[in-house]
N, C-alpha and C positions, 0 to 999 in steps of 0.2 A: 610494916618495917620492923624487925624483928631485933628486940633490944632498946629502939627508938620509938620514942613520944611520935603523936602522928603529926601530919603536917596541920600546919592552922592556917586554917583558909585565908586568914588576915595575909598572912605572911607573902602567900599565893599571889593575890590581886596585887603586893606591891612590886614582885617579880616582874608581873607580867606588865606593870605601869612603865617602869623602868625600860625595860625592853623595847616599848611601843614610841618612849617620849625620849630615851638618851641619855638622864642625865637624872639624878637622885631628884634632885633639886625642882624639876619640870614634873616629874613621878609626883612629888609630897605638893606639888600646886594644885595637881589636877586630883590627887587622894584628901586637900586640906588636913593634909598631916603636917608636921617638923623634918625637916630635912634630915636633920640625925636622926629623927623616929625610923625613916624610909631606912636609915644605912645601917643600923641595926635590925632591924628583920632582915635583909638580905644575910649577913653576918650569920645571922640565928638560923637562916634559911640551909644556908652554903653548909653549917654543920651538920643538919639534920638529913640532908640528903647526901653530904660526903664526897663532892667535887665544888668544883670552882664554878661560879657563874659568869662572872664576867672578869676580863682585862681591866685594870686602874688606868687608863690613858689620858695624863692631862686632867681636865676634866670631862672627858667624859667616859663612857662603863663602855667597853666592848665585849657583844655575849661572847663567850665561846662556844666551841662548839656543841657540848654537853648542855648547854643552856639553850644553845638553837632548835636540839634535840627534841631536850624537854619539853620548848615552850609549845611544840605541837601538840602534845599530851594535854598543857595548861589549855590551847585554846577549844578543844574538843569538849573539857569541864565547862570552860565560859559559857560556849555556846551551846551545852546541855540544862547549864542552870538559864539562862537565857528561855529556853524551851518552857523549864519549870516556870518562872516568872509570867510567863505567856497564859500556862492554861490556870494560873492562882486569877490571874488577872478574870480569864473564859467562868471560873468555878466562883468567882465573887459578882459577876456582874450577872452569872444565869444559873449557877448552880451547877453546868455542864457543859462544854462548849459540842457535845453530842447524843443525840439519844437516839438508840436502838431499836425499832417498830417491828414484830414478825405479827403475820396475820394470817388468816384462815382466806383461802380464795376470794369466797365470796362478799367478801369488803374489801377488795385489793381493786377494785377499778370504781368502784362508788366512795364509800362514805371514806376510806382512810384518806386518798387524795386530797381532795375536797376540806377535808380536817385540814388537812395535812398545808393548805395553800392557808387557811384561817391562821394557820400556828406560826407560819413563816411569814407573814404579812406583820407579826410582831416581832418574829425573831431572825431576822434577814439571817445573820451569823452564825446561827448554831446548825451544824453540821447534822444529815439525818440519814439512818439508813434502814430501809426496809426492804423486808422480804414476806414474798407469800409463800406460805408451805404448808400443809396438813395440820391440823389440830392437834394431834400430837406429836408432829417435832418443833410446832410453836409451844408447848407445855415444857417440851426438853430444852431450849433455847432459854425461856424465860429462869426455869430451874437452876439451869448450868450458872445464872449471872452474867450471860454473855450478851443478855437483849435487857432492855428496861422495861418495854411494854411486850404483853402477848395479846391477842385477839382470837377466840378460838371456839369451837362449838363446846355444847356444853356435856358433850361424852366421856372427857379426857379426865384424868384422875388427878384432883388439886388439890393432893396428898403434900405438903410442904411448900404451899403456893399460897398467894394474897389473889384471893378468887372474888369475883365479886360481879354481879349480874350486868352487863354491858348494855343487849339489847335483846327484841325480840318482832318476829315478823311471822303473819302468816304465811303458809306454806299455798302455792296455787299448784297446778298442772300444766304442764305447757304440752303442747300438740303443734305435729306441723300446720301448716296453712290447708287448708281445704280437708281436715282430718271430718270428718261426719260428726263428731262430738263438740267439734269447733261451734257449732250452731248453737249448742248451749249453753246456757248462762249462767250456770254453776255446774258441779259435777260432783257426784255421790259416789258410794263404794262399786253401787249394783252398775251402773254406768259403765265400770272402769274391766268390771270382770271378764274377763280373757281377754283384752287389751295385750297388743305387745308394748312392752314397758323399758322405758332404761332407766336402774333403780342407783339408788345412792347406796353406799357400802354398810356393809350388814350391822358395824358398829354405830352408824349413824342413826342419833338419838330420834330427830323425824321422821326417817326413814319406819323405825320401829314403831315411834306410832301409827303412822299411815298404814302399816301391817296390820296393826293390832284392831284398826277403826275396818278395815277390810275383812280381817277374819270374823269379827263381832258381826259384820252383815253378813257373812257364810258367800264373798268375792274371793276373788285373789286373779290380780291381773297375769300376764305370758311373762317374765322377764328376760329381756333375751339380751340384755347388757348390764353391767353394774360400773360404776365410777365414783369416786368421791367428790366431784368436784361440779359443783352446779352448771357452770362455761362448758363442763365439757357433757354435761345434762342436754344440754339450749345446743351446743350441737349435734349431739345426736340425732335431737328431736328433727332438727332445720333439716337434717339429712335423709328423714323420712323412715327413722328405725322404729320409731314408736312414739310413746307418750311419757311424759315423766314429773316428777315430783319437784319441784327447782323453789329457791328462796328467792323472792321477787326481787331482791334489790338486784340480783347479782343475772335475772334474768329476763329484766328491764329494758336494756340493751337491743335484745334475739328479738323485742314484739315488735312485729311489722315488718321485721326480717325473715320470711318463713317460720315464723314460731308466735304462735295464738297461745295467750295464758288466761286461763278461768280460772276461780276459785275453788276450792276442795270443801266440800261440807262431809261430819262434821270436820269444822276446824284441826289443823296440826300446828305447830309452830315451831320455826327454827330458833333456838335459845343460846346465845353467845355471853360467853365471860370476856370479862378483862382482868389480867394477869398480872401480877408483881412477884418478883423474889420475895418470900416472907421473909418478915423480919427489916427490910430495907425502906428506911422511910424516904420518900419520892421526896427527891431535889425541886427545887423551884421550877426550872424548865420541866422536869418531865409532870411536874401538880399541873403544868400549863397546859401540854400537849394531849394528857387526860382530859382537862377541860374541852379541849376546842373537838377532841372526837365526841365527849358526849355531847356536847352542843351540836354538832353535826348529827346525830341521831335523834335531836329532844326535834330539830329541825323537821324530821322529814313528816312523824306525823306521833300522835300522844299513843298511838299502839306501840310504837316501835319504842317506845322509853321504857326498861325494867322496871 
């Protein structure tokens, strides 16, 4: 208001008391103010905004219209500070009344879940949203500030990130059902050589080792598909395209469903961070929800714990 002092909240709530109750007097009961307290901020009020608020009738105020007006502007504040009240109340008793999960595939139907029923079994209330997406638009998610937690393979660049070793598992092979290698009980590089293969994407850190452990035995399997995404590994496999490289947890599911998984010697391992905005120290709820996914990994077996 240009020229004019701003309005004072005080002044505000005795407006809109008055309006709701009729009468100065019924307003300064339910405000436990002085009756004249009440009629002077209206007074104060009526000049600072430059119309009339209400009719003197008798005793009691009649808004006018200007004041009918307004009072819808007043009630749209109430019931915004109202909102505000709500989440101080969500931000005191949990630290958030929401947090944010983005995660790499191959934890989006095992361990996040799973966590994810641990976390809520304490915090019925707090509101959760996750998403699975690629390792790096879960890096770009967590960066942006728009996610709290990221879960992602360990390729991704945690250039301006709270990076920090989440989990890890060995890598197997999965084979269709009745594959001739199936019969095997582990499986080697020389084993795999001119196999048709459906491979995980070239940036993918296991993937390159599995390369690297093949090319040091002078193998190198047929690839005749590439994917990022392990689920869509275990279907390939099931569909009878080849044989592939898969993270167990995420290919657990496909065994006994057309899809046989042996081990890979030497070993590879799939290597997963978990992610924070740097710089941003974890609220109470999300120290929690950290908790309950790594307890969910310390769970499944002492390899899989960073």
């Amino acid at each position: 208001m240009s020229g004019k002092s701003r309005l004072n909240l005080r002044q505000v709530e005795v407006f809109r008391a008055v309006l709701l109750n009729g009468t100065t007097q019924a307003a300064a009961e339910v405000l436990h103010v002085s009756q004249p307290g009440v009629s002077k901020s209206l007074q104060e009020l009526e000049r600072q905004l430059g119309f009339a608020l209400f009719h003197r009738s008798r005793k009691r105020l009649v808004p006018t219209a200007e004041a009918r007006l307004w009072f819808r502007e007043v009630e749209g504040a109430f019931e915004a500070l109202s909102r505000l009240d709500s989440a101080a109340a969500r931000i005191r008793d949990f630290g958030s009344g929401q947090i944010r999960i983005a995660t790499l595939s191959a934890l989006s139907t095992n361990v996040v879940p799973r966590a994810l029923r641990r976390f809520r079994d304490r915090h019925p209330d707090v509101s959760v949203t996750l998403q699975a997406r690629m390792s790096a638009t879960v890096r770009e998610l967590v960066h942006s500030g728009g996610f709290d937690i990221g879960l992602a393979a360990d390729e991704i660049d945690v250039t301006g990130l709270d990076a920090q070793p989440f989990a890890r598992f060995e890598a197997e092979i999965a084979l269709p059902a009745g594959h001739p290698l199936a019969a095997r009980a582990v499986l080697t590089p020389a084993l795999l050589d001119g196999c048709d293969f459906v491979a995980l994407s070239a940036e993918d850190t296991t993937r390159r080792q599995f390369d690297a452990e093949m090319a040091a035995a002078g193998a190198a399997p047929r690839i005749v598909l590439e994917t990022p995404f392990a689920h869509t590994v275990c279907a390939l496999v099931e569909a009878g395209l080849g044989c592939g490289l898969v993270n167990p947890l995420a290919a657990g599911p496909w065994a006994g469903r057309g899809v046989v998984l042996r081990p890979f010697r030497p070993a590879v391992q799939f290597r997963t961070l978990l992610l924070r905005p740097a710089g941003e120290p974890a609220s109470r709820i999300v120290a929690e929800c950290i908790a309950a996914l790594r307890a969910e990994v310390a769970g499944l077996s002492p390899e899989a714990s960073p």
